[in-house]
DOPATI-469834 format. One record per residue (C-alpha): residue in one letter; x, y, z. Coordinates in steps of 0.1 Angstrom, whole numbers, padded with zeros to 4 digits, always signed. Example, Ala and Ser with C-alpha at 12.3 -4.5 7.8 and 13.67 -1.06 7.14 Angstrom:
BEGIN
A+0123-0045+0078 S+0137-0011+0071 
This chain:
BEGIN
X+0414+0652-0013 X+0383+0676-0017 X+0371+0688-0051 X+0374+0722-0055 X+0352+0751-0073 X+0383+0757-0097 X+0392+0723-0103 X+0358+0713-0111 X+0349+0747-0134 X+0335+0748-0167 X+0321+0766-0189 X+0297+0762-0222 X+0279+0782-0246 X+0243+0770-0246 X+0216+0791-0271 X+0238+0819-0270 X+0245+0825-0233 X+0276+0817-0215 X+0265+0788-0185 X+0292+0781-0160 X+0286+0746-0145 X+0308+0723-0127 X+0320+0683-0136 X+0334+0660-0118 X+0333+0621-0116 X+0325+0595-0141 X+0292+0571-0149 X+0254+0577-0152 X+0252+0617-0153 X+0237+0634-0123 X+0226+0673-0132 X+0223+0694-0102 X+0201+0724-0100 X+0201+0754-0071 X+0179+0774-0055 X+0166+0804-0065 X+0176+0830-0035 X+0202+0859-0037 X+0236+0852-0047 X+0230+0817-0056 X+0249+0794-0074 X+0257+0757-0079 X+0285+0758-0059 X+0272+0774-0030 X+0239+0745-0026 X+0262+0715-0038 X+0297+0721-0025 X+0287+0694+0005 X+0277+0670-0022 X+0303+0669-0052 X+0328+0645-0034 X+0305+0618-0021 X+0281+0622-0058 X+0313+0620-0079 X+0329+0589-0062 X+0296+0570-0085 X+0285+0593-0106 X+0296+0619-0132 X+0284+0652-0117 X+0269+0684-0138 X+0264+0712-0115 X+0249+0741-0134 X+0245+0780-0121 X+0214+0788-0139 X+0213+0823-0161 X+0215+0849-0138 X+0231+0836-0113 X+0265+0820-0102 X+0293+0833-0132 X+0265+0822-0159 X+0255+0853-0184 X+0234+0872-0171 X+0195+0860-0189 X+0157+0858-0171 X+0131+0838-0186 X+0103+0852-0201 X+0077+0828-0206 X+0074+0805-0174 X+0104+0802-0150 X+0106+0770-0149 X+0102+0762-0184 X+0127+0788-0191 X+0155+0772-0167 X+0140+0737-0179 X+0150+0746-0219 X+0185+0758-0206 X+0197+0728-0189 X+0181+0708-0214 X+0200+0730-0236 X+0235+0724-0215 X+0228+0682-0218 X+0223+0688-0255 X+0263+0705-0254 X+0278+0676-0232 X+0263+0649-0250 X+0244+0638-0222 X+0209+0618-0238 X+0193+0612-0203 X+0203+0618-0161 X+0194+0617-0130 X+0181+0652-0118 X+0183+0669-0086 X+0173+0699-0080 X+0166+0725-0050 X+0138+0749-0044 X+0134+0765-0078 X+0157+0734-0094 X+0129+0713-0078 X+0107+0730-0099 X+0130+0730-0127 X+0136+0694-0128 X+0101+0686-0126 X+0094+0707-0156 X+0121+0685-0177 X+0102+0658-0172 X+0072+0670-0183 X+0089+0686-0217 X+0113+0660-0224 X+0100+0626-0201 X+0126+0604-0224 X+0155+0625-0210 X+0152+0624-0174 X+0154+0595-0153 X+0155+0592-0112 X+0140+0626-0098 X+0151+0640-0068 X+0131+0675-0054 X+0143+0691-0024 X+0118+0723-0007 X+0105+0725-0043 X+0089+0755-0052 X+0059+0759-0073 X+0033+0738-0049 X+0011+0756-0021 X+0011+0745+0014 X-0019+0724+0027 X-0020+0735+0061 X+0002+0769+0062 X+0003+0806+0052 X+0011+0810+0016 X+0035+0828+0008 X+0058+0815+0038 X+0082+0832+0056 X+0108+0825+0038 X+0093+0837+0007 X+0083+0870+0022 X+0117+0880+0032 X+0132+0865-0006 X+0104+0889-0022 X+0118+0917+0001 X+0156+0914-0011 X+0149+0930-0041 X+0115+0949-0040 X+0113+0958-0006 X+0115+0992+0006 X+0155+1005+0005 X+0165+0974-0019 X+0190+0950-0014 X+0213+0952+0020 X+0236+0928+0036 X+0210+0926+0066 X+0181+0915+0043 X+0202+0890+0029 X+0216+0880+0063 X+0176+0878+0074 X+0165+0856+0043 X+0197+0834+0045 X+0190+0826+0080 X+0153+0814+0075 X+0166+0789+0052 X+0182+0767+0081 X+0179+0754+0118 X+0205+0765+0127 X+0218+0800+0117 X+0252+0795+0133 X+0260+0778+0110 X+0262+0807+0079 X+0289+0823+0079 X+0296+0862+0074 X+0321+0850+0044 X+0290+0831+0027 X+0269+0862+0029 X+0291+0887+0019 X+0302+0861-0013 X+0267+0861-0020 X+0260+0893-0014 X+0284+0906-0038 X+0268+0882-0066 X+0227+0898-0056 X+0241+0928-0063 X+0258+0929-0095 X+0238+0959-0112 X+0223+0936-0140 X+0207+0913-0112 X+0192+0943-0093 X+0184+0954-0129 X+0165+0926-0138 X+0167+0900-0103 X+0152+0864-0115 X+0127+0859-0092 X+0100+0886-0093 X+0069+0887-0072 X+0055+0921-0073 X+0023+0918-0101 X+0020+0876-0088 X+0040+0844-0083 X+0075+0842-0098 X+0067+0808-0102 X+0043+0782-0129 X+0017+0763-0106 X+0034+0726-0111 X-0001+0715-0093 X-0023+0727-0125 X-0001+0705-0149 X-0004+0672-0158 X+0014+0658-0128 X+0000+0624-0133 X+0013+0618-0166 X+0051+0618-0147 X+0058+0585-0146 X+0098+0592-0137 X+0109+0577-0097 X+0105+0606-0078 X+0116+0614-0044 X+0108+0643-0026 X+0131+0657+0004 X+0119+0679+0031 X+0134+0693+0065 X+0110+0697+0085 X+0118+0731+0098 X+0113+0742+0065 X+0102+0782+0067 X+0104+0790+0028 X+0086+0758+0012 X+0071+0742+0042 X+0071+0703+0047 X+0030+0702+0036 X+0038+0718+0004 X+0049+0682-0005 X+0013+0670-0004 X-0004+0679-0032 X+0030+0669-0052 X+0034+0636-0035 X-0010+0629-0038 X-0001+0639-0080 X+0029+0624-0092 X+0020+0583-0093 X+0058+0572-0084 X+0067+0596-0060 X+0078+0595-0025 X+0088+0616+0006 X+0115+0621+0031 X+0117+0642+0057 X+0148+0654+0077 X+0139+0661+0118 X+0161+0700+0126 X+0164+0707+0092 X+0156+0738+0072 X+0153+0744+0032 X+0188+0734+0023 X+0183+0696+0037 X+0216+0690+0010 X+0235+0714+0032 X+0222+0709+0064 X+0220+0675+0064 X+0251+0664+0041 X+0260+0632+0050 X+0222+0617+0052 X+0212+0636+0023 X+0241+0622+0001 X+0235+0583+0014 X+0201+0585+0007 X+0197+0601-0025 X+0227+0576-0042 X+0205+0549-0026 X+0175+0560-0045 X+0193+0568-0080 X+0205+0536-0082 X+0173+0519-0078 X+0160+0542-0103 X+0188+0541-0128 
């Protein structure tokens, strides 16, 4: 039987702010983080995950502040740090001393910054279209990031047909996204506080810290970084300079894939990452 979002539901007060997450399974904690695009939660970048995670592991999905059912908070001072402090903060409330982090896109990022605030807490590192690098060969920003930065500060704000546009470049295969995913998500971009104050903000420079400028070589966690090769938002050569920095890292990359390889590609994405946390537990 499939875990499901209410079965698996939680919720925590962490430095003030209520952070819905979601648990399951039991073992060597696993923290999951999301993406950063409209509407995103934990649920909706790890509901093709939970089952096959939990049968080894015991599972934290978070939703970031400001997105999912979490209060509604940006960072101020560094993104990533920011998110980095509040699921540091969330571990500190379950107890949990040290995991396994995965993280997507801006949780790629996020994760990578826990390890360089708290090294001792973080163990086997997995990054999937991580944000925060520059593309070696490419136009920077990408596609994908054009069409995120235009959700919300493009000219006539947020619609369902900008979301439906930005959605779409994060996959192969647009087919496959519903019309009851985007209109779920779109109701969650939309919330007036998020169009009041959306977390990702690219008007006046990058939303995002430059991981590359940081002392990447000082990581020393197991890192493995997953690509899909069709990736239009964090291309698959803005895993260069990442993989040339961090000594123990390594990359994978999925053939007819887009940004959500954890989506996209469930079933190879969940045997190879459980494959690589436990060599690196």
């Amino acid at each position: 039987m499939s875990l499901t979002h209410e079965g698996t539901s939680r919720t925590a007060t962490v430095n003030g702010l209520n952070i819905h997450y979601h648990e399951a399974g039991e073992g060597m904690p696993v923290v999951f983080i999301h993406g950063g695009g409209p509407g995103a939660s934990g649920w909706s970048n790890f509901n093709r995950n939970i089952d096959a995670f939990a049968a080894n592991w015991r599972v934290i999905i978070i939703d970031l502040p400001g997105f999912g059912e979490s209060d509604h908070m940006v960072p101020e001072d560094g993104i990533f740090a920011g998110y980095a402090d509040n699921v540091l903060g969330l571990m500190n409330v379950l107890g949990i001393d040290k995991a396994h982090v995965i993280g997507n896109s801006l949780g790629g990022g996020t994760g990578l910054m826990m390890a360089l605030r708290a090294p001792e807490r973080v163990l086997g590192l997995v990054m999937m279209g991580t944000a925060g690098s520059l593309p070696v060969f490419g136009l920077f920003p990408s596609e994908g990031q054009r069409k995120l930065a235009a959700f919300y500060e493009g000219e006539g704000g947020p619609t369902i047909e900008k979301l439906r546009d930005f959605i779409h470049s994060l996959v192969y295969d647009p087919s496959t996204v519903s019309e009851a995913m985007l209109q779920q998500r779109f109701e969650v971009a939309t919330r007036p506080e998020v169009i009041a104050n959306p977390p990702l903000k690219f008007k006046g420079g990058k939303p995002f810290e430059d991981l590359w400028l940081l002392n990447l070589r000082g990581v020393q966690q197991q890192i493995l970084l997953i690509s899909g090769r069709e990736d239009r938002v964090t291309p698959v050569d803005a895993n260069f300079l990442l993989l040339k920095l961090l000594p123990n890292a390594r990359l994978h990359v999925l053939p007819q894939c887009g940004h959500w390889v954890q989506w996209e590609k469930a079933d190879e994405f969940n045997a190879t990452v459980d494959g690589f946390l436990k060599l690196a537990s």
